[in-house]
C-alpha positions as CSV (number, residue, x, y, z in Angstrom):
1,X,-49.0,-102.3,-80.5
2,X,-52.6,-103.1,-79.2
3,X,-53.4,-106.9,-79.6
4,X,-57.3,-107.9,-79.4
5,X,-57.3,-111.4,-76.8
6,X,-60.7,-113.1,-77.6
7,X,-61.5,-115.9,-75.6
8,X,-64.3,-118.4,-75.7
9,X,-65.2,-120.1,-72.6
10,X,-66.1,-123.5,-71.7
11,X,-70.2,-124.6,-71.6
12,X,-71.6,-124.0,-68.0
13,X,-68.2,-122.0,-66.9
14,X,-70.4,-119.4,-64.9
15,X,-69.4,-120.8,-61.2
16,X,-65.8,-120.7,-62.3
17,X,-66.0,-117.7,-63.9
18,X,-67.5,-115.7,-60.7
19,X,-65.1,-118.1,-58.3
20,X,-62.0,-116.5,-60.4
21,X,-63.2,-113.0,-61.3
22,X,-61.6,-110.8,-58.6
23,X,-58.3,-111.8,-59.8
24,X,-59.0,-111.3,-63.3
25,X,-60.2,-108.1,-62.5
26,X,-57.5,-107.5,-60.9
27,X,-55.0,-107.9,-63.9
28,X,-56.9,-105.8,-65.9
29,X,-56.9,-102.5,-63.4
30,X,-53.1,-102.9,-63.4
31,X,-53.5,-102.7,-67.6
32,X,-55.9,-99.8,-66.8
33,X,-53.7,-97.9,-64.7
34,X,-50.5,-98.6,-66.8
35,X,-52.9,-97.0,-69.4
36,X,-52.6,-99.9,-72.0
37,X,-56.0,-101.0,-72.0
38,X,-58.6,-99.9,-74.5
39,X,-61.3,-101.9,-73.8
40,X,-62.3,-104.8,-72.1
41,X,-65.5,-107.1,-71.3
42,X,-66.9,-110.3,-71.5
43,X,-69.8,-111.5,-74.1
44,X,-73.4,-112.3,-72.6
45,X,-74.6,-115.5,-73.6
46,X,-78.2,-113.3,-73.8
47,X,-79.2,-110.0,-75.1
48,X,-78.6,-108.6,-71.5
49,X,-76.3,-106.9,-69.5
50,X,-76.9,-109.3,-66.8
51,X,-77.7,-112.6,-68.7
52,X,-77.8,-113.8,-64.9
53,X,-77.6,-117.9,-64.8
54,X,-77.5,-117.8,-69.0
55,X,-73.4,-116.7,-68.3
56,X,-71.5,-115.7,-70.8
57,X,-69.8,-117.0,-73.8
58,X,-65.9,-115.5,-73.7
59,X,-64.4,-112.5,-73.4
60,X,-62.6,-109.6,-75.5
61,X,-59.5,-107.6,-74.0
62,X,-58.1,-105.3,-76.7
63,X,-54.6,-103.9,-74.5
64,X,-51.4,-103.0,-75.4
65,X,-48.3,-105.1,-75.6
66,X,-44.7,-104.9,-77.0
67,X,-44.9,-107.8,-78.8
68,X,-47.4,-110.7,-79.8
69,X,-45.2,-112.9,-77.7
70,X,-45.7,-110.4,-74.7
71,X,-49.5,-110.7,-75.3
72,X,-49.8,-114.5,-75.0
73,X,-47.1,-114.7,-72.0
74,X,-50.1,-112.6,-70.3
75,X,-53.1,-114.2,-71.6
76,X,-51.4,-117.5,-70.7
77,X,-51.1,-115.9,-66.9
78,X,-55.1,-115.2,-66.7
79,X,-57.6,-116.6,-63.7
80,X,-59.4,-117.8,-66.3
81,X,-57.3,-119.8,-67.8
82,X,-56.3,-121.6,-64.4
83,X,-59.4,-121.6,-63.6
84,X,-60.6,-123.5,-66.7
85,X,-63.0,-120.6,-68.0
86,X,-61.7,-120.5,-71.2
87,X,-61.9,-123.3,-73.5
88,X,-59.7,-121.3,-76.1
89,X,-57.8,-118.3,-76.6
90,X,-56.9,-116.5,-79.7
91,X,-54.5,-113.1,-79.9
92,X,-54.8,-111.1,-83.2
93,X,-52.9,-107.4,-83.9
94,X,-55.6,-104.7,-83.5
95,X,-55.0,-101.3,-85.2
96,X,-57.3,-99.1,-83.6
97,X,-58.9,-96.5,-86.3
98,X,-62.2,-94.9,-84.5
99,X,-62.6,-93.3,-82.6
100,X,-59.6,-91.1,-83.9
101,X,-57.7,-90.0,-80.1
C-alpha cells in the first residue's frame, strides 16, 4: 500500500537539512529504483523553487510499504530525523486515484 510520510521540520533547520541531504537522498533513489516511490519533495518556506536562505518547512514522501509499521520503521531510519530536521513526522494510508496508471 502507498503511505504519504509528511514531515514538518524544525525552525531554522536549513544548515542541517543541506549537512544531511546526500544521505537522505540517497534512501529515496533506493525507493526509486525498487519502484515504490511515487513522489517525493520537500515544501518551500516561499513561493519559490529555491526559497534560498528562507529553507523549507517539511517534506512529503508518498512510497510504498507493506505495512504501516514498515512505513514508520523507515521514516524512523531517515537523515533527517538524526539529524534533527524534523520536528515531527506523521504517516497516513494514501490511495492513489489520478492520475489513473
Amino acid at each position: 500500500m502507498w503511505f504519504a510520510i509528511i514531515a514538518q521540520d524544525v525552525a531554522e533547520s536549513l544548515e542541517k537539512r543541506m549537512a544531511a541531504r546526500p544521505a537522505h537522498l540517497a534512501r529515496l533513489d533506493q525507493l526509486q529504483n525498487e519502484g515504490r516511490m511515487l513522489l517525493a519533495g520537500p515544501f518551500p518556506a516561499i513561493e519559490s523553487e529555491n526559497p534560498g536562505p528562507a529553507g523549507f518547512t517539511g517534506s512529503l514522501i508518498v512510497a510504498e510499504f507493506p505495512s504501516q509499521a514498515d512505513a514508520e520503521t523507515w521514516a524512523k531510519a531517515d537523515p533527517y530525523v538524526a539529524a534533527g530536521v524534523y520536528q515531527q513526522v506523521s504517516i497516513k494510508p494514501f490511495r492513489k486515484v489520478l492520475p489513473a496508471a
